[in-house]
Each structure stands twice: as structure tokens, then as C-alpha cells.
C-alpha positions as a LaTeX table, in Angstrom:
\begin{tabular}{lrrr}
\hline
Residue & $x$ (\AA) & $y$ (\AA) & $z$ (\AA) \\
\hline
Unk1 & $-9.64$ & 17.77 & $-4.02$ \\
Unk2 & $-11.34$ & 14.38 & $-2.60$ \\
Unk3 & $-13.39$ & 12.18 & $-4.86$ \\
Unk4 & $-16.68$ & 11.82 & $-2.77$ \\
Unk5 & $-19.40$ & 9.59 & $-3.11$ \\
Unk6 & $-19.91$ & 6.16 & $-5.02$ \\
Unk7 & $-17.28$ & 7.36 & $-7.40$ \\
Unk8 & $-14.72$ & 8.08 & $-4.52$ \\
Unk9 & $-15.68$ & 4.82 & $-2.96$ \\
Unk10 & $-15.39$ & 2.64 & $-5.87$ \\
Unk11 & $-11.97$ & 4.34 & $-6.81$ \\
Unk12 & $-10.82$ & 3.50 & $-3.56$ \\
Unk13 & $-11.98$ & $-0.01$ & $-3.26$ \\
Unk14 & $-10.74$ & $-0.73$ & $-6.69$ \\
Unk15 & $-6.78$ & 0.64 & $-5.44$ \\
Unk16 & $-6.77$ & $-1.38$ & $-2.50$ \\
Unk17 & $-8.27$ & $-4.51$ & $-4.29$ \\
Unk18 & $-6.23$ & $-4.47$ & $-7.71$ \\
Unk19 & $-2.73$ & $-3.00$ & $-5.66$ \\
Unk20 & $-3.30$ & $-6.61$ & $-2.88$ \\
Unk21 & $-4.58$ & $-8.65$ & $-5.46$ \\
Unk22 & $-1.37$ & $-7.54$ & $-7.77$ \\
Unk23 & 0.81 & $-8.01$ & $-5.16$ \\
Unk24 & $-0.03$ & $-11.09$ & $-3.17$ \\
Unk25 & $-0.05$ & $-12.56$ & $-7.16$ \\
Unk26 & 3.27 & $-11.12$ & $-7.69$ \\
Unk27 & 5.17 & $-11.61$ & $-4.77$ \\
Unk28 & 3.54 & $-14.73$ & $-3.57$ \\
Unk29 & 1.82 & $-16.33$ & $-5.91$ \\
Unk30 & 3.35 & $-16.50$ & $-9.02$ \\
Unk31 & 6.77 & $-18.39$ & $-7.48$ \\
Unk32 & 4.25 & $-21.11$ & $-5.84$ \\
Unk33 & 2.75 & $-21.52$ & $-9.14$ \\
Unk34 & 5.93 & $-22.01$ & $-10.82$ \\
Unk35 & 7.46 & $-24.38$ & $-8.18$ \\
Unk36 & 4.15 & $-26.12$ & $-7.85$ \\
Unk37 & 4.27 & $-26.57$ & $-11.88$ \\
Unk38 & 8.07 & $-27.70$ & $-11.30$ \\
Unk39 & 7.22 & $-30.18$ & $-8.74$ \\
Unk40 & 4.14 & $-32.35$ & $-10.91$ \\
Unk41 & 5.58 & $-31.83$ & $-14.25$ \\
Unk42 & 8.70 & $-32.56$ & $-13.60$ \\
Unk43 & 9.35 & $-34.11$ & $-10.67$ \\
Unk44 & 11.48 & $-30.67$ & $-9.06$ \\
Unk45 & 11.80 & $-30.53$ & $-5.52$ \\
Unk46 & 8.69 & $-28.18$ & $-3.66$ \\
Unk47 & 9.82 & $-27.09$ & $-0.81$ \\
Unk48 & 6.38 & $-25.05$ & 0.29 \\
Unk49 & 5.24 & $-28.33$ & 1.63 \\
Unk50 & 8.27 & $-28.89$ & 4.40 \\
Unk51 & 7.91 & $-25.42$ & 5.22 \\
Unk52 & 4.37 & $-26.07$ & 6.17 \\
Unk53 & 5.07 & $-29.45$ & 7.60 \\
Unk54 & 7.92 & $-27.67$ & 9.79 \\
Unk55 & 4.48 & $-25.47$ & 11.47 \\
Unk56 & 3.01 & $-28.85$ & 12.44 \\
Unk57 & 0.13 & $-28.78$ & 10.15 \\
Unk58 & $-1.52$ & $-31.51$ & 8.62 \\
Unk59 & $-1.61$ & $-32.41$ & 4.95 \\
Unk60 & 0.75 & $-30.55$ & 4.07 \\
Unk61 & 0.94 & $-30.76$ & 0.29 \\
Unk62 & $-3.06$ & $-30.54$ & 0.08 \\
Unk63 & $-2.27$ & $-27.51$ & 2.03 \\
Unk64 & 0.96 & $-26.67$ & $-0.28$ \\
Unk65 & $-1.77$ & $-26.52$ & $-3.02$ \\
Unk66 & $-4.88$ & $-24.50$ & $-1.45$ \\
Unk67 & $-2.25$ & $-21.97$ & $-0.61$ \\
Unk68 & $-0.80$ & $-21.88$ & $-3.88$ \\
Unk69 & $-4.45$ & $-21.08$ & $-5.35$ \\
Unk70 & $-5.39$ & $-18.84$ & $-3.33$ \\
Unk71 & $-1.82$ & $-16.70$ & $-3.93$ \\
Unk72 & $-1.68$ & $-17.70$ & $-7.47$ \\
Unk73 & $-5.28$ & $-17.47$ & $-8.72$ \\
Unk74 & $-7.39$ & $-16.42$ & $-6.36$ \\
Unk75 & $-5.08$ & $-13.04$ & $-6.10$ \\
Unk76 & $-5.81$ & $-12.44$ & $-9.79$ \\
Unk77 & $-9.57$ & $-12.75$ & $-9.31$ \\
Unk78 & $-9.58$ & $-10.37$ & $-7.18$ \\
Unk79 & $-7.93$ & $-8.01$ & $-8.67$ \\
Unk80 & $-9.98$ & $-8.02$ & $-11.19$ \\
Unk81 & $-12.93$ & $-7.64$ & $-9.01$ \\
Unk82 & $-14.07$ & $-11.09$ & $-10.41$ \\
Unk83 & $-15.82$ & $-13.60$ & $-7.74$ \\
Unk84 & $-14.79$ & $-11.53$ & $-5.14$ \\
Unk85 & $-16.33$ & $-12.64$ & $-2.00$ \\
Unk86 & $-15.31$ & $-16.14$ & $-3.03$ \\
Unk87 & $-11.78$ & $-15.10$ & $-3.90$ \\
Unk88 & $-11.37$ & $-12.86$ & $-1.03$ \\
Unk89 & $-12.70$ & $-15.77$ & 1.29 \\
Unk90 & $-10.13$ & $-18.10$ & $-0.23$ \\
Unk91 & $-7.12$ & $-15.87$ & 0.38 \\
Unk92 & $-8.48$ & $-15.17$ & 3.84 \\
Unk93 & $-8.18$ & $-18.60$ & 4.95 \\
Unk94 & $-4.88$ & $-18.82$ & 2.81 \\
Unk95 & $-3.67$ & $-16.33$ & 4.89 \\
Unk96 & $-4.89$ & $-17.63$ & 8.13 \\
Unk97 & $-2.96$ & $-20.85$ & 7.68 \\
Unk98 & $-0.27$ & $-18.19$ & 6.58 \\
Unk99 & $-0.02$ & $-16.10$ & 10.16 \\
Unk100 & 0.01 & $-19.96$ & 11.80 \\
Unk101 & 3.28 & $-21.01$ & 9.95 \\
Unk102 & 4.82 & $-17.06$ & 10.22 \\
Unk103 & 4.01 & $-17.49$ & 14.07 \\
Unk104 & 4.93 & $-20.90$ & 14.73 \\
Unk105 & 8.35 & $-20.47$ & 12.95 \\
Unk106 & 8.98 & $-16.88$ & 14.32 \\
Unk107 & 9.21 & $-15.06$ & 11.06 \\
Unk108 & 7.30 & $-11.99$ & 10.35 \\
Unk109 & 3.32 & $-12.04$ & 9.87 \\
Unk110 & 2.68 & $-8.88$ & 8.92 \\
Unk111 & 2.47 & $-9.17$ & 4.63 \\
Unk112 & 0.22 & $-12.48$ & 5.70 \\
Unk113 & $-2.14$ & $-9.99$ & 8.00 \\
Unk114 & $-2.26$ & $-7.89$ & 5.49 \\
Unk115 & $-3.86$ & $-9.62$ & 2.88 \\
Unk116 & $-5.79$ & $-10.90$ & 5.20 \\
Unk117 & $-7.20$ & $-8.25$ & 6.81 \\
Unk118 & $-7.76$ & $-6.50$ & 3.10 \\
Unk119 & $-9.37$ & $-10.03$ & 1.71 \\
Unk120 & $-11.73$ & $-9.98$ & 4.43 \\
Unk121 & $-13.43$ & $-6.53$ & 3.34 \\
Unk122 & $-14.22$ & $-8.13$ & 0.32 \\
Unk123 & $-15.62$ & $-11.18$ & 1.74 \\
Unk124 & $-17.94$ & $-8.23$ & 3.77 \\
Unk125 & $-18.57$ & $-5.68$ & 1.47 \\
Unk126 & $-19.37$ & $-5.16$ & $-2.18$ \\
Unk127 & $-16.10$ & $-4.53$ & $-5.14$ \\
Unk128 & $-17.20$ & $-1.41$ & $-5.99$ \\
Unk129 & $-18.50$ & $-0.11$ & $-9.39$ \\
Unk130 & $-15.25$ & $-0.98$ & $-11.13$ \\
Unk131 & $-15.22$ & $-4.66$ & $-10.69$ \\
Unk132 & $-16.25$ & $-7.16$ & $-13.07$ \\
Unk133 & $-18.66$ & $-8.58$ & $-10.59$ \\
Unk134 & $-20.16$ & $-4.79$ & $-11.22$ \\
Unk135 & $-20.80$ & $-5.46$ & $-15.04$ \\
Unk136 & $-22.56$ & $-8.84$ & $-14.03$ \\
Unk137 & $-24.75$ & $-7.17$ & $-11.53$ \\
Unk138 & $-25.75$ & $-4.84$ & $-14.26$ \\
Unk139 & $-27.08$ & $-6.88$ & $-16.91$ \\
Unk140 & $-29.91$ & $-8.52$ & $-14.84$ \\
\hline
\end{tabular}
């Protein structure tokens, strides 16, 4: 039997946002934090800027490090349903810069269109009811 309603919506939006937000975090994010970390504390080699470099973008470590927030931060937030247009906005434009470099180096897109395409609803549409941008909402 299908959950209908707010209820059925909220469940729904809050799968699809904490599974991509999860993911993107664990897959993606939490390796460019730790290399990232690597790199200024200790002077280990990052490659996540050459790789970007290799796509012919610009400024590529400033780059290196927007995309590393947005896939290392960002991700959790929304998850959690926390700043969500804001965080959904950031990994939308993460992953923009993403489907350049998977394009221009003719490896696959589709994880980057993906998260894309699911940060975007957030950056258009409410969290749901079980989001912590719900409780906020709440209290005024």
C-alpha cells in the first residue's frame, strides 16, 4: 500500500535526499576531504587538481577545493535536509564543473548527472517535513 499525501511526499523526498547526499559524501566526498587534508597539512601530493587542469579549466586548485566542499560538506547538509537550497545549489554547480571534466576526458558522466539532476530539485522545491530546515520553519 502507497503512502499518499504530505507524508508520502516527505518520505520520498527524504530517501532520495539522505540516499544522494550519503552517497555523493561517501563515494566522493569523503576521499577529497582526506586528500585535500593530506595535501595542506602535510604537504601529500593532490592529484584532484591535475585532473581538473587536464579538462582545461581554470584555477584549478580553487576549483580542487569548491568541489571538494560541495562533495564533502555540502553532501552532508543535505542529507540532513539542513540549508538545502544552498547545499543543493552548491553540489549542482559542483557537478556541472563535474560533467565538463567527465566529458572532456571521455569518462563516464552519469554518477555526476545524477547528483546533479537530484541537487537541483532541492534547489526548486522544498525538503520535505523530515528535514531540519522543517524544524526551523516550525518554530517561527
Amino acid at each position: 500500500m502507497a503512502v499518499r499525501g504530505e507524508a508520502g511526499r516527505s518520505i520520498a523526498l527524504l530517501v532520495v535526499r539522505a540516499g544522494c547526499g550519503a552517497m555523493l559524501f561517501y563515494l566522493h566526498g569523503l576521499d577529497k576531504l582526506k586528500a585535500a587534508y593530506g595535501h595542506f597539512a602535510h604537504g601529500a601530493e593532490w592529484q584532484f587538481p591535475d585532473m581538473i587542469a587536464s579538462a582545461g579549466l581554470p584555477m584549478a586548485t580553487a576549483l580542487a577545493l569548491y568541489a571538494t566542499f560541495a562533495e564533502g560538506i555540502a553532501s552532508l547538509f543535505l542529507a540532513a535536509g539542513a540549508l538545502t537550497r544552498f547545499a543543493g545549489l552548491a553540489i549542482v554547480l559542483s557537478m556541472s564543473g563535474a560533467l565538463y571534466t567527465h566529458i572532456k576526458t571521455s569518462t563516464k558522466p552519469e554518477l555526476a548527472l545524477l547528483y546533479l539532476s537530484v541537487a537541483l530539485i532541492f534547489v526548486v522545491i522544498d525538503p520535505g517535513r523530515f528535514a531540519l530546515d522543517s524544524l526551523r520553519g516550525r518554530r517561527r
